[in-house]
N, C-alpha and C positions, 0 to 999 in steps of 0.2 A: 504494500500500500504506500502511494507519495505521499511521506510526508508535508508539512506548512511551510516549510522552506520554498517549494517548489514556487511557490505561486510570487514572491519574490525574483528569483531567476524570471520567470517569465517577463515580471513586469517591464526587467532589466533588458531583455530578449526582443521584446517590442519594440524599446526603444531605440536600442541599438539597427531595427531593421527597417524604422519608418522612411521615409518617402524623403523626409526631411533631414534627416541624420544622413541618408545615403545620398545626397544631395549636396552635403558639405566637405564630404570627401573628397580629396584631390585627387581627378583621374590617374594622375603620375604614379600615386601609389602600385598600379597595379602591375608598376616596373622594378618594385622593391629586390632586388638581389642578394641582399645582407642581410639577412637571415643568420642570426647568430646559431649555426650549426650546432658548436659544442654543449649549445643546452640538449639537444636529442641524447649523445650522450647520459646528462646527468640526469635527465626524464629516467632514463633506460635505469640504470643504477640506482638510484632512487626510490622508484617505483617497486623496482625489484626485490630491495633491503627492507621496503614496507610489507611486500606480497608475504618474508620469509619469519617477520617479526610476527606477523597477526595468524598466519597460517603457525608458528609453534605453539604462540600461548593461546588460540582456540581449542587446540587439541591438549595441551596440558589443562585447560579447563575444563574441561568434556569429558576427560580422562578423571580427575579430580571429583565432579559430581557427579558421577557414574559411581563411583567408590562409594563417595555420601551416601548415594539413594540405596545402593548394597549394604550399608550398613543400619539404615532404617529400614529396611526387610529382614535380615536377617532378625533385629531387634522383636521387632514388631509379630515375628511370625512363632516367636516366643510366646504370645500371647493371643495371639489371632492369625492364625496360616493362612486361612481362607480372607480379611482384609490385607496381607501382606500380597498374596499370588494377586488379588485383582488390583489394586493399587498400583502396584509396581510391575506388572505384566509387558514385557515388552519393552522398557524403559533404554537395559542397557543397548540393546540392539538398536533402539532410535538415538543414541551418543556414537556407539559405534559409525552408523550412519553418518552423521553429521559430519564430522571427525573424516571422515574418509571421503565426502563431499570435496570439503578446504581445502584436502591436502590433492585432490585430481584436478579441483577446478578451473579450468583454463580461459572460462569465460566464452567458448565459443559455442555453446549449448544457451547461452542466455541472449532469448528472442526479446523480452521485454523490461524495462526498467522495475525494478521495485526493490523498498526501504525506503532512507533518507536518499535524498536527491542532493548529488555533490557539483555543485555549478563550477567550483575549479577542474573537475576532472574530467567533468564535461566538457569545459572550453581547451583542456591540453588533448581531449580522444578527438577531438572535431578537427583542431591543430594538425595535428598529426595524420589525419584521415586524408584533411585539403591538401598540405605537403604530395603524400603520396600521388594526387593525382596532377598537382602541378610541381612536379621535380625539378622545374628550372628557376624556382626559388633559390633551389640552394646552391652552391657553390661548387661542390665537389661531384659527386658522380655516385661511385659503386658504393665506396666508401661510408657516404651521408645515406644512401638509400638501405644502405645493409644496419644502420643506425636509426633511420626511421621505423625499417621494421619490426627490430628489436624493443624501440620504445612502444610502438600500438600495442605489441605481442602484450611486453607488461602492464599496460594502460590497460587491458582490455583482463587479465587477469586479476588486479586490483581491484575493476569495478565489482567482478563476482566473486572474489572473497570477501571481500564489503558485505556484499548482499548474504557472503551466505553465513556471515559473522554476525550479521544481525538475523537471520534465521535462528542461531546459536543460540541468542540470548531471548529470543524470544518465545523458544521452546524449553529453557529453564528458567524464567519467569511464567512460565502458564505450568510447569511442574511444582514448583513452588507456591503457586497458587493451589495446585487440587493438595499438594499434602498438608498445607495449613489449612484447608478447609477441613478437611478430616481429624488433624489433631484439636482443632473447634470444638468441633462434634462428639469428643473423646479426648474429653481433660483429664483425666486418670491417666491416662499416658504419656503427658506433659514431662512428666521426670524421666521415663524411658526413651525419650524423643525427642524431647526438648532442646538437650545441648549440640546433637547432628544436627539439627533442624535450623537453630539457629546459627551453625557454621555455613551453610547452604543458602543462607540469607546472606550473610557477608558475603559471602565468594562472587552470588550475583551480581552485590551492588561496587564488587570491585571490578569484575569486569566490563561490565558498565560504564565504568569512570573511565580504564585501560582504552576501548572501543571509540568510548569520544576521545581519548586524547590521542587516537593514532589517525583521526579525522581532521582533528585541528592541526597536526604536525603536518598533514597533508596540506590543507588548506589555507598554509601560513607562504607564497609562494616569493623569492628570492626575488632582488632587484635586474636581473638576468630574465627571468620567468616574465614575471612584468614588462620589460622591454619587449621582448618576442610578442608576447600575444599583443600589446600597441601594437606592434608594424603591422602583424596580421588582422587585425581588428579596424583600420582602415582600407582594407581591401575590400570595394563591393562585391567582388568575387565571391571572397570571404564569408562573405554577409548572408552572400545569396545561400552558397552551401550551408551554413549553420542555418539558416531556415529552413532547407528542407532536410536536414541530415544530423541534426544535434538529438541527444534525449530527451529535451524538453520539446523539442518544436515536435517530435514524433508521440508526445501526449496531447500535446495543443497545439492541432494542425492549424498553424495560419494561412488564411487565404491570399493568395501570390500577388492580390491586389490590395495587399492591408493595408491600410493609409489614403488611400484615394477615395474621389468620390462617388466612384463606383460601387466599394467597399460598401455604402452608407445604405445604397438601394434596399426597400424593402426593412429596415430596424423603424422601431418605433419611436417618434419623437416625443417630447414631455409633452409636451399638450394633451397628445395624443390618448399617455397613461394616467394623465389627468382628468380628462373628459372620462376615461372608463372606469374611473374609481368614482366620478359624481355618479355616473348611471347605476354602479352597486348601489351605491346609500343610497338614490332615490326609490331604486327596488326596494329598500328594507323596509319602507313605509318612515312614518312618525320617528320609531326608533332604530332608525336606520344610523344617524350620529354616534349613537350610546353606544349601538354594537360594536361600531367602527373603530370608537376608541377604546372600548372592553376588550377587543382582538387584540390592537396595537399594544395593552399595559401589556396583557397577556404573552405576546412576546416577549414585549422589554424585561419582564421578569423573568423568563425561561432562557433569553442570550447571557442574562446576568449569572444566572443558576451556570451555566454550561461554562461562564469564563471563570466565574470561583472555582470548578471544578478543573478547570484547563489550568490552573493558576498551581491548584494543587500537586497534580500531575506533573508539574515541572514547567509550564509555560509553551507545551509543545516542543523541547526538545529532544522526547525519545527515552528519557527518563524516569521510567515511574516510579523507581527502587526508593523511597525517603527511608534512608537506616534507620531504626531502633535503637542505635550503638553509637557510637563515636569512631567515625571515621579517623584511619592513620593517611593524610592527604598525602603520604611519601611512598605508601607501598605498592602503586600502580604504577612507579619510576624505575625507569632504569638506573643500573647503578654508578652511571656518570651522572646520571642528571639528581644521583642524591648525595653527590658530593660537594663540598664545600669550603673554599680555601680561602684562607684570612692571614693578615698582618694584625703584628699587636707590641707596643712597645711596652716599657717602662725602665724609668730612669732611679737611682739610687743612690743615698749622699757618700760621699767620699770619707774614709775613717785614715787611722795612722798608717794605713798597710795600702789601700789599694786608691785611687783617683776614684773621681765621680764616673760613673761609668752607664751608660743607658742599654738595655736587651732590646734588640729587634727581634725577634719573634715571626716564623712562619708558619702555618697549620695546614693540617689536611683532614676535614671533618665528614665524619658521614651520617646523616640525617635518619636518625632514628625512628621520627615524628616532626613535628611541626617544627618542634623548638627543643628536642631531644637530639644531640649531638655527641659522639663519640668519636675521637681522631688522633691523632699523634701529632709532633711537630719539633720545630729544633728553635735555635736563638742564638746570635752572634752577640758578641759583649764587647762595644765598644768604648773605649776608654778617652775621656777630654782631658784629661791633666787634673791638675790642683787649685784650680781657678783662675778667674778672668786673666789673670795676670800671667799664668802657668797655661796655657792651652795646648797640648800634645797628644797627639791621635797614637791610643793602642789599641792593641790587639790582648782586651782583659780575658776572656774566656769563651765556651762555647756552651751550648746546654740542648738535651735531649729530652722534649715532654710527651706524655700522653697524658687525657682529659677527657672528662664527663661531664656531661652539660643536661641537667632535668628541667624542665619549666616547671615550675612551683605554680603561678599564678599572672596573668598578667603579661607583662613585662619581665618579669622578674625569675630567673631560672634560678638551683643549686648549681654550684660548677665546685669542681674535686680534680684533682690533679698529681702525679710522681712525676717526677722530674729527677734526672743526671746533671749535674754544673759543675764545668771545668772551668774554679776558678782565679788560675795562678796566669797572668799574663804567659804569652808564649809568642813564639815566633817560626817555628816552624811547628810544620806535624807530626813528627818524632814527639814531640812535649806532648803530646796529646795522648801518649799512649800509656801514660803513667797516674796507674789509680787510684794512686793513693791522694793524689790534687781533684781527684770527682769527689763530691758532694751531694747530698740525696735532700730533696724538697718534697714534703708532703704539703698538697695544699687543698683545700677547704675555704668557700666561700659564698658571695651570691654575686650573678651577674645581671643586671637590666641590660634588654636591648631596645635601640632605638631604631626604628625604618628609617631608612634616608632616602630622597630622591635621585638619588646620583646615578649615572647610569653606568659606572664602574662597582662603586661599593654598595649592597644594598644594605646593611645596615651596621649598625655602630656596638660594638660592647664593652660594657664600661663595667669591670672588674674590681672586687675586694676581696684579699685572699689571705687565709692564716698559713703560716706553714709553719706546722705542730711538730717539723723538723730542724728547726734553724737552732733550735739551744742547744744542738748535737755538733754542730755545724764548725767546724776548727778550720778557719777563726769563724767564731760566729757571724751570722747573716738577718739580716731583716725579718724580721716574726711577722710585719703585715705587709701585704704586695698589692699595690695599685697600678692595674692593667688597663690601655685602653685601645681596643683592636677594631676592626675595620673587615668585615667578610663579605667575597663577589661566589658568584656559582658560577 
C-alpha cells in the first residue's frame, strides 16, 4: 500500500512537468555532455553496501523472532498444546520464507510499487533508466555503460528489498498483535509469557527504528548526487521520460496534455459545484440548511477523530510500534557511528619539584546509551616553566586512561576513571619504559554536559574529579581534578 508520502512526490512531479516549468528551460540543455560519470560508480557501490546491510540484519531479525515465537510454544504448550499448535502453526516456515525472499530478491519479479514511496530513488532508477537510452550523455563509452548497468542492477535490487523489509516488519507487527491478543484473553499466563513476549516487542520497535534509519541514510543525497540530477532535471527530454516512466507517474497517470487548456475540457467549475449543492438543500425542503450543516459538523468531527488517531500512530510515518520501555536510541547504530572522540585538558599548579604543567587529553568513547559512555584515552603533559618570568616548554609526562561515564539525571552524569601517569619529565622514549616513574589515579566524580552548536564539537564537558589515589602518589598529586573537554562523532 503507498504510503502519505506519495502524494507529496506527486505534487513535486507536476510541477516539475507543467507546461510552464518546461517552458523555462533552456533548449541548450539538451546538449548537456558533462555528466559527472563517477557518480554511477558511487550509485553502484553505495547502493550495493545498503542492499548487503538490510539484506543481513533482516535475516538476523527473522532469525531472532522465529526463536522468540519457539520459545513461547514450547512454553505455552506446557500448559495448553492445543492453543500453542494453533497459535503458532506455520509461523517458523512464514520467517523462513521471508528471510529467503531478501536474501534472492533481485527486484526483477517486482511488476508494481508498494510500501513507503522513496522519491530519491525514484528520481536516481528514472536517472539511470534515461542514461541508458540516451548514452551520449556520457563521456566515455563501454566503460560508463558497463557502470550504468551495474548501478540500475543495484537500484533496482534496493527498491525490492525495501519493499520486502517492510513486508518483514509488517508481518511481525501483525504476529505481535495476535499473541498479545491472546495473552489479553489469558492473564494467568502473563508470568509464563510475559518476559519473551515482551522481548518480541523491543526487537520490533528496534527494527523499526534500524528500517527508517537505513531510508534516511539513503535519502540524505551528497552534493555530487544533487549536481547530477540538476543537469538532468533541466532536460525536457528528461521530463518527458519521468512522466511516463517514473513510479509515481505509473500510479498517477498524467494526461500528456497536463497543463493546457485542453486538459480543463469537460472538469467542473465552482459555480458549477455550487449551483449543485443549492439544488441539494432546496431538495431537503424547510430543513434542508440544518441537514446541511448537521452533515458538514458530522465530518468535521470524524477528520478530527481520524487525525488524533493519525497523530497517535506516528503522524503517518510507518511507525506504529510506541515502546512501553525506554528506548536505548544507540542500539540500532553501527559501531562507528556509536563512537565518540573528544579533547579534554587540565592544567595544574607548579610545586618545589615539577613546573606548572597543563594535560591534553584524547578519548575514544563508545556510546553505551544516550549519555552512557565507556572508552579509553591517553594525555601529553606539557610543561611552561616556573612563571611569567621563567616560560620553558617541556616535555612533563604522559598518561594512559580508561573511563565510565552514567547519566544520573539531566545534565548531569557519574564519571569514574584508572589512569597510568608518567610523571618525571623525559626526553626520549627509553625514559618511558621505566615503572617505577608510573603512577596510578583513581578517579570519581560528576560531569555536566553542555550541547553546543558548533558544527565541529557537539558538546562540552565540564568535569570534577577525586582521585582517592593521589595520597599514595610519590610525590604526591592533586586529590581534586578539574577537566574541561570538548566531544565530535
Amino acid at each position: 500500500m503507498l504510503k502519505i508520502p506519495a502524494l507529496c512526490g506527486l505534487a513535486l512531479l507536476c510541477l516539475a512537468l507543467s507546461p510552464a516549468h518546461a517552458q523555462a528551460v533552456d533548449s541548450s540543455a539538451d546538449k548537456v555532455i558533462n555528466f559527472p560519470t563517477k557518480l554511477l560508480g558511487r550509485i553502484r557501490s553505495r547502493a550495493a553496501s545498503l542492499n548487503d546491510q538490510l539484506t543481513r540484519q533482516t535475516q538476523r531479525y527473522l532469525q531472532k523472532m522465529a526463536r522468540r515465537e519457539e520459545r513461547l510454544r514450547q512454553k505455552l504448550a506446557t500448559t495448553d498444546s492445543s492453543a500453542a499448535k494453533q497459535l503458532f502453526a506455520n509461523s517458523a516456515g512464514q520467517y523462513a520464507a521471508l528471510g529467503a525472499r531478501i536474501q534472492t530478491d533481485s527486484g526483477s519479479a517486482h511488476a508494481l510499487l508498494n510500501g513507503t514511496y522513496q522519491p530519491y530513488l525514484d528520481s536516481l532508477q528514472g536517472s539511470v533508466a534515461f542514461l541508458k537510452q540516451n548514452p551520449q550523455l556520457l563521456t566515455a563509452g563501454i566503460t560508463n555503460l558497463s557502470q550504468l548497468q551495474g548501478a540500475g542492477t543495484q537500484l533496482q535490487a534496493l527498491q525490492a528489498k525495501m519493499q520486502d523489509a517492510d513486508l518483514a516488519k509488517a508481518y511481525v507487527q501483525q504476529r505481535k498483535q495476535q499473541i498479545g491478543a491472546y495473552l489479553a484473553k489469558h492473564a494467568d499466563l502473563q508470568p509464563l509469557l510475559g518476559k519473551t513476549y515482551a522481548g518480541m516487542q523491543q526487537d520490533v520497535y528496534y527494527y523499526s527504528q534500524q528500517l527508517r534509519q537505513y531510508k534516511e541514510m539513503w535519502n540524505n543525497p551528497d552534493q555530487l548526487e544533487q549536481k547530477a540530477l540538476s543537469v538532468l532535471g533541466k532536460l525536457p527530454a528528461f521530463q518527458t521520460f519521468m512522466q511516463q516512466h517514473s513510479q509515481l507517474a505509473g500510479l498517477f497517470r498524467i494526461p500528456g496534455n497536463y497543463g493546457s487548456a485542453a486538459s480543463l475540457s469537460g472538469l467542473q467549475t465552482k459555480e458549477q459545484v455550487a449551483e449543485q449543492i443549492q439544488n441539494q438543500v432546496k431538495a431537503g425542503g424547510a430543513g434542508g440548511d440544518a441537514a446541511l450543516q448537521s452533515s458538514l459538523q458530522s465530518a468535521n468531527s470524524q477528520l478530527d477523530d481520524y487525525k488524533s488517531k493519525l497523530s497517535t500512530l506516528g503522524a503517518g510515518n510507518g511507525n506504529a510500534d510506541m515502546p512501553d520501555f525506554t528506548p536505548n536510541d544507540q542500539k540500532t547504530k553501527t559501531i562507528w557511528r556509536r563512537l565518540e572522540y573528544g579533547v579534554n585538558f587540565q592544567t595544574t599548579r607548579n610545586n618545589y619539584m615539577f613546573p606548572t604543567v597543563t594535560d591534553f587529553g584524547f578519548s575514544l568513547g563508545y556510546k553505551l546509551g544516550h549519555n552512557n559512555i565507556i572508552g579509553v584515552g591517553a594525555s601529553y603533559k606539557l610543561g611552561w616553566g616556573n612563571g611569567i618570568q621563567h616560560i620553558a616548554f617541556s616535555s612533563e609526562g604522559i598518561g594512559l586512561r580508561s573511563f565510565l561515564q552514567i547519566r544520573i539525571k539531566g545534565t548531569f552524569s557519574a564519571s569514574g576513571g584508572f589512569e597510568y601517569n608518567y610523571t618525571t619529565p623525559f626526553t626520549s622514549y627509553q625514559q618511558l619504559k621505566q615503572l617505577e616513574y608510573w603512577t596510578k589515579s583513581g578517579l570519581i566524580g560528576v560531569t555536566k554536559t553542555v550541547s553546543t552548536k558548533s558544527k565541529v564539537f557537539k558538546k562540552t564537558n565540564i568535569s570534577l574529579l577525586w582521585d582517592f589515589l593521589s595520597y599514595q602518589a610519590v610525590p604526591k598529586t592533586q586529590p581534586i581534578v578539574f577537566r574541561v573537554g570538548y566531544s565530535f562523532n
